[in-house]
The first five atom37 places (N, CA, C, CB, O) and aatype in JSON, in Angstrom:
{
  "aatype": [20, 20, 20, 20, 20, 20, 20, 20, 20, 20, 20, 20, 20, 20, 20, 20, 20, 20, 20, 20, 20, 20, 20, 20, 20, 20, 20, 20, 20, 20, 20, 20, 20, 20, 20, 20, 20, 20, 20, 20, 20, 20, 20, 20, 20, 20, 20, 20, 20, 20, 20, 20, 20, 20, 20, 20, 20, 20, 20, 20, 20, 20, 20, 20, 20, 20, 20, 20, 20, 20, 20, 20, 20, 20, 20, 20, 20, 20, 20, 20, 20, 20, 20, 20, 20, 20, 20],
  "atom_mask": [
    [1, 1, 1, 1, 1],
    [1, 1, 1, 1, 1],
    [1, 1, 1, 1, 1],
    [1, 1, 1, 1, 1],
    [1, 1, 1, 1, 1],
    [1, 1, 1, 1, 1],
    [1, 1, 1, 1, 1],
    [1, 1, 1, 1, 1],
    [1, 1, 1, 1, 1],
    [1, 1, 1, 1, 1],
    [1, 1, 1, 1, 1],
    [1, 1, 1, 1, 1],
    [1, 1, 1, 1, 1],
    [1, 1, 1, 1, 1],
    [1, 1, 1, 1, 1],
    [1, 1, 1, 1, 1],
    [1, 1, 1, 1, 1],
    [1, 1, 1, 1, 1],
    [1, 1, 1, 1, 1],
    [1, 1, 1, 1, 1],
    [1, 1, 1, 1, 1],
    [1, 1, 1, 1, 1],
    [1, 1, 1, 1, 1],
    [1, 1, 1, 1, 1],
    [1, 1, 1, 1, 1],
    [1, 1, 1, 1, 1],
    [1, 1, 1, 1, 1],
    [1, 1, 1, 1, 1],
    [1, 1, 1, 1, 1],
    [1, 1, 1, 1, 1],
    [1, 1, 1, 1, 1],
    [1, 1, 1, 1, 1],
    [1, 1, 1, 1, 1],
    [1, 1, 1, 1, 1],
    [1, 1, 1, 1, 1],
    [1, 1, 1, 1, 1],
    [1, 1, 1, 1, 1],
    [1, 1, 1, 1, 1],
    [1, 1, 1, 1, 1],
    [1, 1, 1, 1, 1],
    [1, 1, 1, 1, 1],
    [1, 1, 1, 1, 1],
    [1, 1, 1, 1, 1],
    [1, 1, 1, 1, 1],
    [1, 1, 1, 1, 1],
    [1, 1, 1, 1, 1],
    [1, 1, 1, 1, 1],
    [1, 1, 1, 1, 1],
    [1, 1, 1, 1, 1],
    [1, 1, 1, 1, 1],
    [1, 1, 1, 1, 1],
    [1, 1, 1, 1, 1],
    [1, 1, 1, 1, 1],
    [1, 1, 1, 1, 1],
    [1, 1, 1, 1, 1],
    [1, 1, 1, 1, 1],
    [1, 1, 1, 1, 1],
    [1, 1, 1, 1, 1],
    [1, 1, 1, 1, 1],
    [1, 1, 1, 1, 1],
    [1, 1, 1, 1, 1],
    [1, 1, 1, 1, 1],
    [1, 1, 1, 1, 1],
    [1, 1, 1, 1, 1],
    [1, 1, 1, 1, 1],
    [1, 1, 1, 1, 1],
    [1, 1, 1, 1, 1],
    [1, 1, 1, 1, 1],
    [1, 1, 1, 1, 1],
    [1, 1, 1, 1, 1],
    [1, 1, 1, 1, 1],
    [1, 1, 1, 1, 1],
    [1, 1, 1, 1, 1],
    [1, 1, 1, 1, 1],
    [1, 1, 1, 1, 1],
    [1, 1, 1, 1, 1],
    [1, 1, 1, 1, 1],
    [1, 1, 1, 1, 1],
    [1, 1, 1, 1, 1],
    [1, 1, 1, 1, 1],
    [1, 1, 1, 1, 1],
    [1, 1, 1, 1, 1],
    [1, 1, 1, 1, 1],
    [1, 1, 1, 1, 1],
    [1, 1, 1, 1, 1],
    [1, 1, 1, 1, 1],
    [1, 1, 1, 1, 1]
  ],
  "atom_positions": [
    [[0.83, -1.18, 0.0], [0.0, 0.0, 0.0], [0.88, 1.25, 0.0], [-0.95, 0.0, 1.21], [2.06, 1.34, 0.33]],
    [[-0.19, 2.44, -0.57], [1.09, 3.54, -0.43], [0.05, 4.84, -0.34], [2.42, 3.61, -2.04], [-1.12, 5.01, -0.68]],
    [[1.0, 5.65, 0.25], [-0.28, 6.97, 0.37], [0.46, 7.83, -0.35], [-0.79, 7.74, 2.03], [1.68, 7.93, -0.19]],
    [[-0.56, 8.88, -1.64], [0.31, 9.62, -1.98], [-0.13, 10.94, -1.8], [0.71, 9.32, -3.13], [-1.31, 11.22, -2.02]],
    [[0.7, 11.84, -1.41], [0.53, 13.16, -1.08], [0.82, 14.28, -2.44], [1.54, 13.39, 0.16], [1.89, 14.66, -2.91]],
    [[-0.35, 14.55, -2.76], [-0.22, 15.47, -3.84], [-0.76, 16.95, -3.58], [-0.91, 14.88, -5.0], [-1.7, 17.21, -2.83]],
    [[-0.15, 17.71, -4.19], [-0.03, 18.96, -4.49], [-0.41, 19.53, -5.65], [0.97, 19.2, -4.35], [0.11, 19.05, -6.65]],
    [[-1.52, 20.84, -5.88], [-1.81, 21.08, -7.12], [-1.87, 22.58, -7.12], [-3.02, 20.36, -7.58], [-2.93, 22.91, -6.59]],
    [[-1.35, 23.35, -7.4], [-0.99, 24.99, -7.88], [-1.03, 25.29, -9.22], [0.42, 25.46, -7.53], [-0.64, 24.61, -10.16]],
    [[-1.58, 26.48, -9.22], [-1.85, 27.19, -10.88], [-0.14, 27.07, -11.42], [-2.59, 29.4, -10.85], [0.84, 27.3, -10.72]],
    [[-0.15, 26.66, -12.78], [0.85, 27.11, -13.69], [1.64, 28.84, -13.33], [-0.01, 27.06, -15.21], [1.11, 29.94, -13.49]],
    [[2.75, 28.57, -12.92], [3.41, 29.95, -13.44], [3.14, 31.59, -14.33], [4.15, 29.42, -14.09], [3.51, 32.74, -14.11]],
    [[2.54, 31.1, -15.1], [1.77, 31.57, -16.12], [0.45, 32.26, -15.99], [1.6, 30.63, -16.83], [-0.01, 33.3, -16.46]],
    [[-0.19, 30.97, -14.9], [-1.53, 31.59, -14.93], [-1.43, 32.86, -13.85], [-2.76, 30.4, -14.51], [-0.39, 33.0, -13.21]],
    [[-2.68, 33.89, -13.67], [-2.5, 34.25, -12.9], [-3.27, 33.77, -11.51], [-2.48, 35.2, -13.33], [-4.36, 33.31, -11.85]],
    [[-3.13, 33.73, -10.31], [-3.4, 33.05, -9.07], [-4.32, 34.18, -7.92], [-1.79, 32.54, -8.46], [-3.78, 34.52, -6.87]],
    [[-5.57, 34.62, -8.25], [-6.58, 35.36, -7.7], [-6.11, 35.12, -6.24], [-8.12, 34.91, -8.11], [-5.63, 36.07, -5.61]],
    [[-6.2, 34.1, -5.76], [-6.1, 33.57, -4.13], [-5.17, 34.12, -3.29], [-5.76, 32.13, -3.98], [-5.23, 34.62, -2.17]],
    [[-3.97, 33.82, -4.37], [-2.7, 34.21, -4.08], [-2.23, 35.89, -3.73], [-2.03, 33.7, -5.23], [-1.6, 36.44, -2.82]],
    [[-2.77, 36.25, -4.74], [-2.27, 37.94, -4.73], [-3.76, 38.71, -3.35], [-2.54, 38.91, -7.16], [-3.64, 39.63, -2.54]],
    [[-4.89, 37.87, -3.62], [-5.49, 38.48, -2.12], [-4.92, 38.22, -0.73], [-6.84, 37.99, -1.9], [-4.92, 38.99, 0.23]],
    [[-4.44, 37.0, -0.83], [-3.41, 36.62, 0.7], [-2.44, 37.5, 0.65], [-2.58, 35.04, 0.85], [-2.39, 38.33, 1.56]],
    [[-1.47, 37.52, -0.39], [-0.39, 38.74, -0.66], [-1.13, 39.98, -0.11], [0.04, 38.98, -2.42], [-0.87, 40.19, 1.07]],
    [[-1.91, 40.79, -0.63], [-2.13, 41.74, -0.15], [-2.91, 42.32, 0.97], [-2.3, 42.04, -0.85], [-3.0, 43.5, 1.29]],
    [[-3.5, 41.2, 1.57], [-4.01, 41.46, 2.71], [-2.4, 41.27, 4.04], [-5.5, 40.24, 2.84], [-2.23, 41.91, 5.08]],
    [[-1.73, 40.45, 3.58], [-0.23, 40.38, 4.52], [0.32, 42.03, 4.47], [1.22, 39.11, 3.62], [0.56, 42.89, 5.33]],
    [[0.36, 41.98, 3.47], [0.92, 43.65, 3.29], [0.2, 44.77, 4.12], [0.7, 44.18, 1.68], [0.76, 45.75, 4.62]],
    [[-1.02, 44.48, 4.18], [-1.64, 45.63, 4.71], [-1.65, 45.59, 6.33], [-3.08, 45.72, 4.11], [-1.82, 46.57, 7.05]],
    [[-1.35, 43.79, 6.89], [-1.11, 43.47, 7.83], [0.32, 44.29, 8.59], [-1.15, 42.17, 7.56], [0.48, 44.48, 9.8]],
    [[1.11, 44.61, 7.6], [2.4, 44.93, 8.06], [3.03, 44.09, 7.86], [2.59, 45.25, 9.17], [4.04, 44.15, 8.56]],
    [[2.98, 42.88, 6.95], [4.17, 42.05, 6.65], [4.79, 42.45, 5.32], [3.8, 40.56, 6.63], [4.54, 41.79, 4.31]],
    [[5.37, 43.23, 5.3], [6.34, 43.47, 3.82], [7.21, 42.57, 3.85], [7.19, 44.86, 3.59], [8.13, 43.01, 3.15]],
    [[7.49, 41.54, 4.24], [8.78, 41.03, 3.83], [8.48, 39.91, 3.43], [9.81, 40.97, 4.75], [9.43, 39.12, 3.44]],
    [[6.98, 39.27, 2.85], [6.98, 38.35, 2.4], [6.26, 38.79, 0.78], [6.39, 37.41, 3.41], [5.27, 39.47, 0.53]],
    [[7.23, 38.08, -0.17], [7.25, 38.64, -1.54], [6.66, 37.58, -2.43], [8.72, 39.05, -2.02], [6.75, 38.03, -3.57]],
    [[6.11, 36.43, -2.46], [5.59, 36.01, -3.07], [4.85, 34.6, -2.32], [6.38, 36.05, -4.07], [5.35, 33.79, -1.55]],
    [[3.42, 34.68, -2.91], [2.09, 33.42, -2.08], [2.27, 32.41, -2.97], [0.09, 33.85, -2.04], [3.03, 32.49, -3.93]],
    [[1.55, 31.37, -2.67], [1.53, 30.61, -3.29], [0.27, 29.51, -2.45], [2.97, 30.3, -3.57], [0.27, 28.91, -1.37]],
    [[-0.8, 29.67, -3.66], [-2.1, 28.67, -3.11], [-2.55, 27.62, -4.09], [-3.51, 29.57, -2.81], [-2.62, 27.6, -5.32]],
    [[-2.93, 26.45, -2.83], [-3.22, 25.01, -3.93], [-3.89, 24.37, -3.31], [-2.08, 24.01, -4.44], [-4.59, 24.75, -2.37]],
    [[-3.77, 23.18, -3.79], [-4.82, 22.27, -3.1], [-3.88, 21.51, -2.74], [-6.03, 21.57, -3.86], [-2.79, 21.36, -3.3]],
    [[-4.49, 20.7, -1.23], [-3.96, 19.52, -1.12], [-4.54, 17.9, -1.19], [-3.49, 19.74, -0.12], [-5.73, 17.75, -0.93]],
    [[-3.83, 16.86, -1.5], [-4.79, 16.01, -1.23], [-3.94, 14.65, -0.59], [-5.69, 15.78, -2.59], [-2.72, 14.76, -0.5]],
    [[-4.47, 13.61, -0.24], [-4.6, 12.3, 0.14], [-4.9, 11.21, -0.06], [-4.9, 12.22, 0.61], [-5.99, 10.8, 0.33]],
    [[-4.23, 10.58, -0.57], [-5.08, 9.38, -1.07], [-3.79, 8.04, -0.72], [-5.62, 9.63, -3.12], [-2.56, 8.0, -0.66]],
    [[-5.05, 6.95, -0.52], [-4.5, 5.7, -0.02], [-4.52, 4.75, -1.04], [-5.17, 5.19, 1.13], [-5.6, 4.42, -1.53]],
    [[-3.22, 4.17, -1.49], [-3.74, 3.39, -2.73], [-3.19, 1.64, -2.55], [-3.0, 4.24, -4.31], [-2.02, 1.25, -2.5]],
    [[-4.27, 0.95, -2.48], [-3.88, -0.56, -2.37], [-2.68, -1.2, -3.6], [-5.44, -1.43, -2.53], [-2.52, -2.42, -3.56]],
    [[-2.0, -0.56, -4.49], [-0.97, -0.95, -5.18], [0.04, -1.71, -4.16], [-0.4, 0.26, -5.92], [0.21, -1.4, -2.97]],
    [[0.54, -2.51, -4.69], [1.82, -3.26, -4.0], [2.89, -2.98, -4.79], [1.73, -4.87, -3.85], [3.97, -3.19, -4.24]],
    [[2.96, -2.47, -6.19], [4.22, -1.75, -5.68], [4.23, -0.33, -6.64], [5.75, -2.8, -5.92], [3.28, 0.02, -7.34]],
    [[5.42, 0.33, -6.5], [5.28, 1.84, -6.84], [5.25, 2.42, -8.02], [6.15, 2.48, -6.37], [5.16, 3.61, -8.34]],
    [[5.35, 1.43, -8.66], [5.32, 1.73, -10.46], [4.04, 2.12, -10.7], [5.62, 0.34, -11.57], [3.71, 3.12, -11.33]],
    [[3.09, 1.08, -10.03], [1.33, 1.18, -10.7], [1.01, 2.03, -10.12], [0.12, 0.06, -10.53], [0.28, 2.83, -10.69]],
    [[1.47, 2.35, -8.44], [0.84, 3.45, -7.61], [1.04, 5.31, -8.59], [1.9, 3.34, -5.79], [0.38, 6.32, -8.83]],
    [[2.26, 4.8, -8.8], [2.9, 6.24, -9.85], [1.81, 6.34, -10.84], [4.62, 5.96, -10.87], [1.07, 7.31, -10.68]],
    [[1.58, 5.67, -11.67], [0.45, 5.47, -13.12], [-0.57, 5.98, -12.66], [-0.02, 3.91, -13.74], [-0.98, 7.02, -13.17]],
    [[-1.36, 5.28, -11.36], [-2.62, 5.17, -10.96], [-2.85, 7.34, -10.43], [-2.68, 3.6, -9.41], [-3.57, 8.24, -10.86]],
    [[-1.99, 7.27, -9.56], [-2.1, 8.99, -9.27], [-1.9, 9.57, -10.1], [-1.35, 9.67, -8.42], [-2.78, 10.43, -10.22]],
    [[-0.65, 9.67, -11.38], [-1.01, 10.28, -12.41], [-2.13, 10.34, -13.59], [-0.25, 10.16, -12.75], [-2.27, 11.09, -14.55]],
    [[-2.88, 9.23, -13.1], [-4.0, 8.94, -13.9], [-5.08, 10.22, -13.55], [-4.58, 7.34, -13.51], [-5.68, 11.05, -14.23]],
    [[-4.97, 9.82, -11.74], [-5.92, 10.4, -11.34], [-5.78, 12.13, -11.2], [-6.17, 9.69, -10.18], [-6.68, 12.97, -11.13]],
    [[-4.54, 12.25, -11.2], [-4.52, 13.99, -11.05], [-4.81, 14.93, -12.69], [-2.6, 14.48, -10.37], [-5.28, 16.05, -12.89]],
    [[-4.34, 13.98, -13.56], [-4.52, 14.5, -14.71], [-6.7, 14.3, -15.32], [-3.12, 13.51, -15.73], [-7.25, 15.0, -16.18]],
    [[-7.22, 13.41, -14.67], [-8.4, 13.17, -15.38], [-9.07, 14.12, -13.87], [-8.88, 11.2, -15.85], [-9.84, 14.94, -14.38]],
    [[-9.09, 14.25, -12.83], [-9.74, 14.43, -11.94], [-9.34, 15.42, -10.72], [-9.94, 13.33, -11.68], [-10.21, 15.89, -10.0]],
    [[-7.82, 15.75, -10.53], [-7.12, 16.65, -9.01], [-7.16, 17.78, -10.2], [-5.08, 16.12, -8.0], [-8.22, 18.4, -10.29]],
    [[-6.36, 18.02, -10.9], [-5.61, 19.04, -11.52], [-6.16, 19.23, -13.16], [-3.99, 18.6, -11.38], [-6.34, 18.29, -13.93]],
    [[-6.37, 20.71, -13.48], [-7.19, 20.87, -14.34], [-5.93, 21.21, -15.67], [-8.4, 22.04, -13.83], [-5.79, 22.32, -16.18]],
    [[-5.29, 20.27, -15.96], [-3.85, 20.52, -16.6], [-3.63, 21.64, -17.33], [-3.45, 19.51, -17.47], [-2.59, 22.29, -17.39]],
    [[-4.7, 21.85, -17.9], [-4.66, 23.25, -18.77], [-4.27, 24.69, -17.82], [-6.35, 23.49, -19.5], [-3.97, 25.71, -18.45]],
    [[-4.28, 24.71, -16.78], [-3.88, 25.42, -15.74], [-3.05, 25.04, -14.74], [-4.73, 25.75, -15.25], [-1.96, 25.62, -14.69]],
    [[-3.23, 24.44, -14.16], [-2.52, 24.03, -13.32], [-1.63, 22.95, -13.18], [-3.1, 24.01, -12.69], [-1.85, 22.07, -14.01]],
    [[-0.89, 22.76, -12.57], [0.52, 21.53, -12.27], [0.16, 20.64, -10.96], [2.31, 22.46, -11.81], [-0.65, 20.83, -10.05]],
    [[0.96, 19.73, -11.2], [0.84, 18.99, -9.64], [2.23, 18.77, -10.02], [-0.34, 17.46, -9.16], [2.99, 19.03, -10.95]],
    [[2.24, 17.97, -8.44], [3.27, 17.37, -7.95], [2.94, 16.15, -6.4], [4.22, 18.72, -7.67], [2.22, 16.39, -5.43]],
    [[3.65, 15.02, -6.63], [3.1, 14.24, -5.89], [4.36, 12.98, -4.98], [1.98, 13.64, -6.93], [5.45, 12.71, -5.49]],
    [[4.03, 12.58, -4.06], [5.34, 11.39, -3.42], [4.33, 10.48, -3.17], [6.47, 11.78, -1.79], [3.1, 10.6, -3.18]],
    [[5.15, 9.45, -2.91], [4.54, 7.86, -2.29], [5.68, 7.73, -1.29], [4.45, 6.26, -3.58], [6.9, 7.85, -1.18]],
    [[4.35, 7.37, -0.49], [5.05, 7.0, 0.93], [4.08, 5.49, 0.71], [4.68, 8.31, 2.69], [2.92, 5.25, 0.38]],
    [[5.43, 4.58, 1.13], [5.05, 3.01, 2.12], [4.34, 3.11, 3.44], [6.49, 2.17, 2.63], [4.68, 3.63, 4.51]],
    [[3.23, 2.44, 3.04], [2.19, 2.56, 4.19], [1.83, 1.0, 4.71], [0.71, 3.39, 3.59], [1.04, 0.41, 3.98]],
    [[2.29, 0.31, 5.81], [2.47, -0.65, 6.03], [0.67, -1.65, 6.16], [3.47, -0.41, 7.21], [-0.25, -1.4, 6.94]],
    [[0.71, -2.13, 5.69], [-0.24, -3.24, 6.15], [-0.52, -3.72, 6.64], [-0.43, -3.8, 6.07], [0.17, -4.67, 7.02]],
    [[-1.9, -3.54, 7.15], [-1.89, -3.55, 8.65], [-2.88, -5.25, 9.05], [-2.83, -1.76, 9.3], [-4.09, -5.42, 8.87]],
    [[-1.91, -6.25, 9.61], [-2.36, -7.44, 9.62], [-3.61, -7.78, 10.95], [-1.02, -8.26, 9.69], [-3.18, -7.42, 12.05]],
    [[-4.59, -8.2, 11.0], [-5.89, -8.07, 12.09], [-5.48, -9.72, 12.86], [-7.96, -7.94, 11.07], [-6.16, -10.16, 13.78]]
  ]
}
């Protein structure tokens, strides 16, 4: 089993509404010294694969048809070994 932790943020490119309101509400806070936001999604998922090749396929399956709207945005993702848990 493996859990993979993915990450999904607008493209570089795009521009990031979320982002520049957190930015500028910090600023008005009195934080000038932080120069650039950055907002995404996170997610979780547990995947019964046994081993990490299919788990890799299976999340890229799923972030490209369903997390991440590719035309905008990017992901990024890890697998962690998640032990099995015997009853």
């Amino acid at each position: 089993m493996f859990k993979a932790k993915i990450y999904v943020n607008y493209k570089p490119s795009v521009l990031d509404p979320q982002a520049e309101a957190v930015k500028t509400a910090l600023s008005r806070m009195g934080h000038d010294n932080v120069t650039h936001v950055l907002y995404g999604k996170y997610f979780e998922l547990t995947l019964t694969s046994t081993d990490k090749a299919s788990a890799q396929a299976e999340v890229e399956t799923i972030c490209d048809r369903l997390l991440a709207n590719v035309n905008m945005e990017t992901y990024r993702f890890t697998l962690v070994p998640v032990p099995v848990e015997v009853d």
